[in-house]
PASEBA-1860 file (N, C-alpha, C; in nm, 3 decimals):
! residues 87
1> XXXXXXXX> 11.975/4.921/11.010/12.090/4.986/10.948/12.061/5.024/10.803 ~ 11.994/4.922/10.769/12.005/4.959/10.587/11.861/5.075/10.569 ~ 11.771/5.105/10.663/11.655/5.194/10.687/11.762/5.336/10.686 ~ 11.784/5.304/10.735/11.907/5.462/10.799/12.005/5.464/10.647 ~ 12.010/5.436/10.620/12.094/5.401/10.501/11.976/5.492/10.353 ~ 11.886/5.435/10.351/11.794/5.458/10.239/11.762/5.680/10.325 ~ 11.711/5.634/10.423/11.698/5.755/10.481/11.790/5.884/10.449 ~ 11.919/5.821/10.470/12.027/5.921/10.449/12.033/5.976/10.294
9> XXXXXXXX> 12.013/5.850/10.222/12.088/5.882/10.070/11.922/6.006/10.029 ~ 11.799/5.926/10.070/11.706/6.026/10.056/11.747/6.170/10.072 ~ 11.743/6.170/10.168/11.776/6.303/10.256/11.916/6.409/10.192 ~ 11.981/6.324/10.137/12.131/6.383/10.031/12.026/6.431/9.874 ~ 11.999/6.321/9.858/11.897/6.323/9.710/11.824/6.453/9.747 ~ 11.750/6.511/9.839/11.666/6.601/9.852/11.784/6.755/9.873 ~ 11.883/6.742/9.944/11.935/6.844/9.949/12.019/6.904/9.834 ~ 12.076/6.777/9.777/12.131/6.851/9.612/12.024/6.872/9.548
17> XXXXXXXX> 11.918/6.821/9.554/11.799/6.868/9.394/11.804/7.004/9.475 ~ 11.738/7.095/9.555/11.731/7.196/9.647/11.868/7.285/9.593 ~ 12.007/7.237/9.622/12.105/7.313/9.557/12.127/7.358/9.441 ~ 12.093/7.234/9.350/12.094/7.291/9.176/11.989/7.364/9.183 ~ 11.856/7.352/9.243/11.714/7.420/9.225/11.820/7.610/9.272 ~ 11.838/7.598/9.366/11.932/7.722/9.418/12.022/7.812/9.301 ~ 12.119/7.727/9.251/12.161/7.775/9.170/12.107/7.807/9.034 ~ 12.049/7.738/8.968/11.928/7.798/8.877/11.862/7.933/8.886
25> XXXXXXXX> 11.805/7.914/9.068/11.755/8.059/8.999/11.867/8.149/9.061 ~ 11.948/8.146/9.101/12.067/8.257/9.086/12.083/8.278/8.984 ~ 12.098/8.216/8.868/12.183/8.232/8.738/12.050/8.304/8.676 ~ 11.895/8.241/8.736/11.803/8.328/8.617/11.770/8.468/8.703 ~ 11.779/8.470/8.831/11.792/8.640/8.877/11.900/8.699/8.842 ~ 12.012/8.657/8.792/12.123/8.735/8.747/12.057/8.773/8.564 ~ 12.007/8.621/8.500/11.960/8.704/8.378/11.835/8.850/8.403 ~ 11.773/8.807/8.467/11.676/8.914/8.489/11.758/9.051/8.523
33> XXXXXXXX> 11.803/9.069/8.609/11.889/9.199/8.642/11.973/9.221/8.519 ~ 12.028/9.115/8.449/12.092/9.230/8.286/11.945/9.264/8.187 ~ 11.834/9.167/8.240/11.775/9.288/8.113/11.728/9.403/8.168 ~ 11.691/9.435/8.355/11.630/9.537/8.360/11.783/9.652/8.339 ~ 11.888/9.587/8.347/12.020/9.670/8.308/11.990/9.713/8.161 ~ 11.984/9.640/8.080/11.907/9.643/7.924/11.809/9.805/7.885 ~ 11.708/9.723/7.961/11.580/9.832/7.959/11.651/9.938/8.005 ~ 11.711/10.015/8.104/11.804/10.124/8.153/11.844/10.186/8.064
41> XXXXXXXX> 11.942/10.093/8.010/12.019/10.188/7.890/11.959/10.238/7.753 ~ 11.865/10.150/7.714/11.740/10.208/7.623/11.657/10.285/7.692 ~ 11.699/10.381/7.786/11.564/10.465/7.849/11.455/10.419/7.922 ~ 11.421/10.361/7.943/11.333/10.265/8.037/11.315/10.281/8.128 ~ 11.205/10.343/8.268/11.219/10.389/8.366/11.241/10.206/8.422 ~ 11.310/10.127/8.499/11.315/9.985/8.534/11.185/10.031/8.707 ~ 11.202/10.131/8.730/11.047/10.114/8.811/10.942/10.079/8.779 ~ 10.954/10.145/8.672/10.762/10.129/8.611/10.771/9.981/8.559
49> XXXXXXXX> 10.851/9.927/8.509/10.883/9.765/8.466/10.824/9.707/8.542 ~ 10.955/9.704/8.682/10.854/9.618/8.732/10.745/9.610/8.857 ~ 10.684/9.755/8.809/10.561/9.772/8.869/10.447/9.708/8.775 ~ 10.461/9.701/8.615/10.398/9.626/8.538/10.427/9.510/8.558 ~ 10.553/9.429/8.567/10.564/9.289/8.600/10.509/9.242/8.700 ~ 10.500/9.305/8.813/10.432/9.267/8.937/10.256/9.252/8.861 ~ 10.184/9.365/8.820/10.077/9.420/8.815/10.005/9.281/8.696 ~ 10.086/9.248/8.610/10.053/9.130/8.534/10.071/9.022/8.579
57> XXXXXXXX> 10.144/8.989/8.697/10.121/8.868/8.755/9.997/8.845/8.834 ~ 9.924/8.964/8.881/9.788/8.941/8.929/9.677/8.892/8.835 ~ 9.546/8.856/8.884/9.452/8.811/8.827/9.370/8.936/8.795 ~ 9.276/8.942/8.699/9.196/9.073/8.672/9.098/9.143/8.796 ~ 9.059/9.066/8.886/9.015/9.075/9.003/9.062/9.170/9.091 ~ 9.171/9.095/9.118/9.334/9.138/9.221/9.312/9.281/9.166 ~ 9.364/9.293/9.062/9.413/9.417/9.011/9.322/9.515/9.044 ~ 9.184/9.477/8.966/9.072/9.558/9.000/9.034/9.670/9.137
65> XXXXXXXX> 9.052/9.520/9.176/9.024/9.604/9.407/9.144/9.651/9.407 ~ 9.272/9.650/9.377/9.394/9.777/9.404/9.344/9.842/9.394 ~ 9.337/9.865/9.287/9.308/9.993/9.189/9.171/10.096/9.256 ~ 9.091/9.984/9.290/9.026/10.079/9.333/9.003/10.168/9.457 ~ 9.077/10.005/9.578/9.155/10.087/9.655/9.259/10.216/9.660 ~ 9.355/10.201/9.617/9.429/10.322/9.560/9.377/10.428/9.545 ~ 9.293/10.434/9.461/9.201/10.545/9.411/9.111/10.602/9.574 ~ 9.048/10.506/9.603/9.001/10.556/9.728/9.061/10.674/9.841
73> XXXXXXXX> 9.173/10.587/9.834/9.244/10.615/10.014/9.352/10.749/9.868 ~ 9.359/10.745/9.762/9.430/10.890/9.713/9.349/10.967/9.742 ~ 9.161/10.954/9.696/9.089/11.078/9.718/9.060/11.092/9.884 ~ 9.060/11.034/9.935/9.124/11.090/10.087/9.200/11.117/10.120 ~ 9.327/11.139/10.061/9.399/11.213/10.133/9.379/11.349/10.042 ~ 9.313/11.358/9.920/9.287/11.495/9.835/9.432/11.494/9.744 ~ 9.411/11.354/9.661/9.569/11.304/9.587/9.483/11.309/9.467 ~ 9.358/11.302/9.415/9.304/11.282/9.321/9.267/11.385/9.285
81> XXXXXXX> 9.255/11.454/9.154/9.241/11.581/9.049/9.128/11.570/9.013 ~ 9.038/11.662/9.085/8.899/11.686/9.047/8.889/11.672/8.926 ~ 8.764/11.620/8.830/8.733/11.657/8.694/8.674/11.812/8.646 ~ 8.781/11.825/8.501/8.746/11.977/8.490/8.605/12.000/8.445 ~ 8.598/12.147/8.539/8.415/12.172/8.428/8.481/12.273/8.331 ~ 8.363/12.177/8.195/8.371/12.237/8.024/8.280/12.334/8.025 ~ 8.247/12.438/8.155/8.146/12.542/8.168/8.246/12.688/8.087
END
């Protein structure tokens, strides 16, 4: 009985830390959405944001092989702008 007992209060203990953990980041995705609201109203494209926020959370590596992927599969489809000749 008293096993079942420790078990339970565990098991409560784990689901409120989990709830405040919950509400936390509600309250910090709500701050985040007023600043990309922020950035908006100062002109700010909030795409390109957080295409940089994403792009800085990678490692220099990561980034690297996008990039160069990208570049690849653009000049196959003929997305990439020849370099001009200074002839």
């Amino acid at each position: 009985m008293a096993e079942e007992s420790v078990a339970q209060d565990q098991l409560r203990a784990f689901i409120e830390r989990i709830e405040r953990m919950e509400e936390e980041k509600a309250a910090i995705a709500a701050d985040i959405k007023e600043i990309y609201a922020e950035a908006k109203g100062n002109g700010f494209d909030t795409k390109v944001i957080r295409q940089i926020v994403r792009i800085r959370k990678q490692d220099a590596n990561e980034r690297m092989e996008q990039e160069a992927l990208l570049e690849l599969y653009m000049s196959a489809l003929g997305m990439v702008a020849e370099p001009a000749n200074d002839d």
